[in-house]
C-alpha positions as CSV (number, residue, x, y, z in Angstrom):
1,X,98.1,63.7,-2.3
2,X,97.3,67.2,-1.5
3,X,93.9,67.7,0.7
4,X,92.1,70.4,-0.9
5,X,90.0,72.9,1.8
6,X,86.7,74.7,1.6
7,X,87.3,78.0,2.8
8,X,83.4,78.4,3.4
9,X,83.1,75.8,6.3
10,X,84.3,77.9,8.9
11,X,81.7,81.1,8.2
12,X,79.1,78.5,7.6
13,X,79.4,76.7,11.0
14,X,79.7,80.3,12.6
15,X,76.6,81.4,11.0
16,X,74.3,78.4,11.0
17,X,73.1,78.8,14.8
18,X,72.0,82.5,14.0
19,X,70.0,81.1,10.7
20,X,68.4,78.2,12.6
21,X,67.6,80.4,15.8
22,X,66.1,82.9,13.5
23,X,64.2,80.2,11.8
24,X,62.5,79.5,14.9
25,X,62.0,82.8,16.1
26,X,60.1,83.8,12.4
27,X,57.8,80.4,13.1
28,X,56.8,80.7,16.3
29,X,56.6,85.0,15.8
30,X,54.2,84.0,12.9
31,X,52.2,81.5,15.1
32,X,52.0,84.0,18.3
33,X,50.8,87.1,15.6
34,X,48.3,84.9,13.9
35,X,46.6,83.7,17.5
36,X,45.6,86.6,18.5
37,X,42.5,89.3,17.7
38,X,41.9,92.6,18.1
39,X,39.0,93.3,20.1
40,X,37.7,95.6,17.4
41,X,37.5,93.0,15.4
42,X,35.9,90.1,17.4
43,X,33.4,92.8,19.0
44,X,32.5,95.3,16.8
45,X,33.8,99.0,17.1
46,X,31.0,101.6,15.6
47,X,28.8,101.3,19.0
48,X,27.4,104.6,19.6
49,X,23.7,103.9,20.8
50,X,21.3,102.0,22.9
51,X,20.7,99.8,19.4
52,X,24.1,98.9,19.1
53,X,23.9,97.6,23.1
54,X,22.4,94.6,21.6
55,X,24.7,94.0,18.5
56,X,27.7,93.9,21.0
57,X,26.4,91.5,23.3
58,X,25.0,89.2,21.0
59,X,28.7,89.3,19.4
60,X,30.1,88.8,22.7
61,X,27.9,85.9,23.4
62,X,28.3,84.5,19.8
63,X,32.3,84.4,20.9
64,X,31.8,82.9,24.4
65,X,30.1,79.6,23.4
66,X,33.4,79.4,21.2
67,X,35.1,79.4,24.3
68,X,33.1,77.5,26.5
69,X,32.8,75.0,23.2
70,X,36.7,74.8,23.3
71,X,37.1,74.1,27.2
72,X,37.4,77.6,28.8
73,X,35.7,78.7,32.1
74,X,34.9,82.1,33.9
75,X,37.5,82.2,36.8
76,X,35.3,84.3,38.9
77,X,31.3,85.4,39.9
78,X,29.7,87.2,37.5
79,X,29.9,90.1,40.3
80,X,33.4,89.7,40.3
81,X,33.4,91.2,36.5
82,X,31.1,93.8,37.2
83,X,32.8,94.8,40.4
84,X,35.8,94.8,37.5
85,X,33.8,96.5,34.8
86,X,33.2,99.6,37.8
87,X,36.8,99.6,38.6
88,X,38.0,100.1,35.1
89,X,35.3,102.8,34.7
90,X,36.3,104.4,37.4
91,X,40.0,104.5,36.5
92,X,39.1,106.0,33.1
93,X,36.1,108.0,34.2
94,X,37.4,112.2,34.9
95,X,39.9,114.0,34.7
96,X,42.9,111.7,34.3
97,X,43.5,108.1,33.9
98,X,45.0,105.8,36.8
99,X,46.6,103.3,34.4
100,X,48.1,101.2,37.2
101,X,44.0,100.2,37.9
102,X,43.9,99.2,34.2
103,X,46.8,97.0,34.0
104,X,45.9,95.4,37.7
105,X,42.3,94.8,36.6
106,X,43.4,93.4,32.9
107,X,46.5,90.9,35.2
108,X,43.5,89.4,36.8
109,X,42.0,87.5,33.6
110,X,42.9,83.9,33.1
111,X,42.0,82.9,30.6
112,X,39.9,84.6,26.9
113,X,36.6,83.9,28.3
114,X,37.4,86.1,31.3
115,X,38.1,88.8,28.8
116,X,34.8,88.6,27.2
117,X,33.1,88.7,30.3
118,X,35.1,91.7,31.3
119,X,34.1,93.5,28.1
120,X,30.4,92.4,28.6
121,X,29.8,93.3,31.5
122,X,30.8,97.0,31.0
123,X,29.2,96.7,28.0
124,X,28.9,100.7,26.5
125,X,29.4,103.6,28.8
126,X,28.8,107.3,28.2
127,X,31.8,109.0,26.9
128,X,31.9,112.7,26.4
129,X,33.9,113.8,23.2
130,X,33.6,118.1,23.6
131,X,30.1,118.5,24.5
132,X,29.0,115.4,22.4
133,X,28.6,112.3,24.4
134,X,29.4,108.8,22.5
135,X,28.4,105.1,24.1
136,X,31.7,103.7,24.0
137,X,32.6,99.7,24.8
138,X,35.8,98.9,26.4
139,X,37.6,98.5,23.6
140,X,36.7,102.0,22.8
141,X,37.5,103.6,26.4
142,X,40.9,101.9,26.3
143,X,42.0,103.3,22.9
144,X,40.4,107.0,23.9
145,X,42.5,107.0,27.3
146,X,45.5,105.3,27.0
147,X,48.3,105.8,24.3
148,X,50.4,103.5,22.4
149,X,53.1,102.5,24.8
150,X,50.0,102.1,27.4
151,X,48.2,100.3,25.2
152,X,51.4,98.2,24.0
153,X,51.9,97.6,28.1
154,X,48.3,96.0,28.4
155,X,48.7,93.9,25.6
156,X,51.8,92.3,27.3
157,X,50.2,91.7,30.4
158,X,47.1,89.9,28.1
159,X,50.0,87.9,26.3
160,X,51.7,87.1,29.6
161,X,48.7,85.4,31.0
162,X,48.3,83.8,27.6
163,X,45.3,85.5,26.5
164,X,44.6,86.1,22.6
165,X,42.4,88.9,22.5
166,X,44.6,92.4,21.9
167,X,43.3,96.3,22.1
């Protein structure tokens, strides 16, 4: 009796680690890309004027008692924030940009409600656009300063320290 061979097995047990590996990767590249939000889109992005102050921080708010309803707590003083808020002015503020100020402010947040007390807390700043000046959010001053492999470098440092929020 002859014993009859598939000649399939081999290529199949050669390729099924690479199929199940890139199952997982897809699943869990799915789940990472659907936990997190753009900051646009949680905070609002067309806030050009003292109205519009109030519209952001009542969205703001609206997302912290999510937070706070889902276990989160600010890491630091409210001062701290604001002392964090001036920094990142600062850095952004005239002529030139001192990234490295950015991503060592943005390293410091623990956890998503830090974020949003970050963003509130510099709330809208003046930003001059050729002679006409905008109120800008943070959201806003980081898209207007940094470009996309700056911006890209942020959001790793948000996703290393496990925070969902994205610019």
């Amino acid at each position: 009796m002859s014993k009859k061979t598939n000649n399939l097995t081999p290529i199949l047990i050669a390729v099924a680690p690479y199929v199940i590996i890139g199952g997982i990767a897809l699943y869990f590249g799915n789940k990472l890309m659907k936990a997190t939000k753009k900051v646009t889109d949680v905070f609002g992005s067309k806030f050009t004027g003292s109205e519009d102050k109030e519209e952001l921080k009542k969205n703001i708010e609206a997302e912290q008692e999510k937070l706070i309803a889902d276990g989160q707590k600010l890491s630091y003083t409210i001062q701290s924030y604001k002392s964090a808020a001036g920094m990142l002015l600062n850095a952004m503020g005239g002529m030139g940009t001192e990234e490295d100020v950015i991503y060592s402010v943005f390293a410091t947040m623990k956890n998503d409600l830090d974020l949003t007390e970050l963003y509130k807390q510099f709330g809208t700043q003046m930003y001059i656009v050729g002679l006409r000046p905008l109120h800008l959010d943070l959201g806003q001053w980081i898209n207007q300063e940094l470009d996309g492999s700056e911006i890209a470098k942020l959001n790793m440092i948000l996703s290393e320290n496990n925070l969902t929020y994205r610019f």
